[in-house]
C-alpha positions in Angstrom: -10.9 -31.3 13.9 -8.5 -29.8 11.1 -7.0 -27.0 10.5 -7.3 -25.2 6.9 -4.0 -24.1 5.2 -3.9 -21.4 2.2 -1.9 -22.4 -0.5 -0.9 -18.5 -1.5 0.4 -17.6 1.6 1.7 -13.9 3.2 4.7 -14.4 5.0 5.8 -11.2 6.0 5.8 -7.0 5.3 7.9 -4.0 5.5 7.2 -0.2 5.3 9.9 0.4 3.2 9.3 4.2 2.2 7.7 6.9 4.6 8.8 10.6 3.4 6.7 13.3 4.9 7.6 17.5 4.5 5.5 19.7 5.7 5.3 23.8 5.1 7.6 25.2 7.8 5.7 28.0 8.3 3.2 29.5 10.8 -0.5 28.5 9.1 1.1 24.7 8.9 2.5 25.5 12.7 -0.7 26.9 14.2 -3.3 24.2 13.3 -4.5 23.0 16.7 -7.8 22.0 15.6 -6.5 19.0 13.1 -6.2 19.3 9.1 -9.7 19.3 7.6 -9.4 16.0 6.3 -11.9 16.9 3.2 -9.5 19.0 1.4 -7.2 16.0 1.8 -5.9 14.3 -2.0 -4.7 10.7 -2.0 -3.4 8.7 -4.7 -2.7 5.0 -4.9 -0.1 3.4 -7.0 0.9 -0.6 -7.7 4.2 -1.6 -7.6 5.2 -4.0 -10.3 5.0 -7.6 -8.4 8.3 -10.1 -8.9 8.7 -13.6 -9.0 12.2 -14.9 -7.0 12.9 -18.6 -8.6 16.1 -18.7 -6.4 13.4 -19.1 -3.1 10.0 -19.6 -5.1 8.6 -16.1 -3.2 6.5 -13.3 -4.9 7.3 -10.2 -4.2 4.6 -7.1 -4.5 3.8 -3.5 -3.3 1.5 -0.2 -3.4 2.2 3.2 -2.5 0.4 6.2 -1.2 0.7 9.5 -2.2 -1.1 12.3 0.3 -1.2 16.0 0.2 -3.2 18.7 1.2 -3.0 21.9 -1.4 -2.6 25.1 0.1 -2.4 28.4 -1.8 -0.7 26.8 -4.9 1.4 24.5 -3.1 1.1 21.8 -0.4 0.9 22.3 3.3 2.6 19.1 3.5 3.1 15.7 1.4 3.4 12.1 2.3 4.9 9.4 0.4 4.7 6.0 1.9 5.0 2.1 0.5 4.7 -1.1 1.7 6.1 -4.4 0.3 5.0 -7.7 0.9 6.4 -11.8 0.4 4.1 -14.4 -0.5 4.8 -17.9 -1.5 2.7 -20.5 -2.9 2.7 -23.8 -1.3 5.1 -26.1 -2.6 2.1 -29.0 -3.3 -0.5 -26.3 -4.6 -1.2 -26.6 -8.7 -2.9 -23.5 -9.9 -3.7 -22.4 -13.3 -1.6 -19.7 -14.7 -4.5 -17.8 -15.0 -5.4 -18.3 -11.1 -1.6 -17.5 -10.0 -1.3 -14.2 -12.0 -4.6 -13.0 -10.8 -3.3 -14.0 -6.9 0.1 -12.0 -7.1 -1.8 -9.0 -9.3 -5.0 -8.1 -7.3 -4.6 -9.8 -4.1 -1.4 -8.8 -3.1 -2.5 -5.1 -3.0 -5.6 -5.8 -1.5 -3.9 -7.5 1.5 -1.0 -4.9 2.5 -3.3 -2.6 2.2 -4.6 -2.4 5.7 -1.0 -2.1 7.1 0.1 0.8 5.0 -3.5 2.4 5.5 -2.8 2.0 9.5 0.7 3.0 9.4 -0.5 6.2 7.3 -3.5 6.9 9.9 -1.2 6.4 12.7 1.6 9.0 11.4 -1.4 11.9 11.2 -2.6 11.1 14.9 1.0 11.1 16.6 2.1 13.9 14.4 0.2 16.7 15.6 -2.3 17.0 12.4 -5.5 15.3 14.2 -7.4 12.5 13.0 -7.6 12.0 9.5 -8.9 8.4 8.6 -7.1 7.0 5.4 -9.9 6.1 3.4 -10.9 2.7 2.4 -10.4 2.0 -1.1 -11.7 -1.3 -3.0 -8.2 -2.0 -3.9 -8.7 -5.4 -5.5 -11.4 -3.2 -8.2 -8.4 -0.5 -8.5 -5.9 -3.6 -9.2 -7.9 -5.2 -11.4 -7.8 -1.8 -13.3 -4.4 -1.0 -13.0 -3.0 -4.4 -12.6 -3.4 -5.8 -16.2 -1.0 -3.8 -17.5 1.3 -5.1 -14.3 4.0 -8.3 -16.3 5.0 -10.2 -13.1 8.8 -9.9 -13.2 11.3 -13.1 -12.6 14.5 -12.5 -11.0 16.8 -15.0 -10.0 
């Protein structure tokens, strides 16, 4: 039996930005029966990806932005991001092409789970109820966004 090996490979993730605020007043204070998650808003953003050539790793990342308007204003806001290290394996040959499509669409697509989870998680143990990050076809928003996205090489 064998095993089969990826030749883009995830190594690893952080949460690297989690900022809520919240209306410190008594409507925000007295919900008991959970936000109504349908007047909910939530954006999506893709960080530019890098190339390291120092340690051959990619480097890439999305944020989320969620708010719920209230009067005007927000009853609270949530800015959260996750970045992610890949690598491609050292005897793996792809096309240009192949590579920049890889970094640019999958990358998102993959830490998008863990900063959805992370997001979800936050609304349950804060107090706010159960409010379900939607799903998002994040490899069709990539591909929308992520053309514009130059892979950036640092040293």
């Amino acid at each position: 039996m064998g095993s089969i090996n990826a030749e883009f490979q995830f190594v690893s993730y952080k949460i690297d930005l989690f900022q809520f605020s919240a209306r410190q007043d008594l409507h925000y204070l007295g919900i008991t029966q959970g936000i109504d998650p349908s007047k909910i808003k939530v954006g999506l953003s893709f960080r530019p990806p890098l190339y390291s050539t120092s340690n051959a790793l990619y480097f890439g990342g999305i944020e989320a932005k969620v708010t719920h308007p209230f009067n005007d204003e927000s009853l609270f806001e949530l800015t959260a991001g996750i970045e992610g290290i890949f690598q491609v394996v050292e005897k793996a040959q792809f096309e240009t092409d192949v590579e920049q499509d890889l970094v640019r669409f999958q990358i998102p697509a993959i830490l998008f789970p863990y900063l959805r989870s992370a997001i979800t998680g936050f609304f349950a143990n804060a107090g706010l109820g159960s409010f379900m990050f939607p799903l998002i076809n994040v490899r069709e928003m990539a591909q929308q966004v992520g053309n514009h996205l130059e892979i950036k090489v640092i040293e």
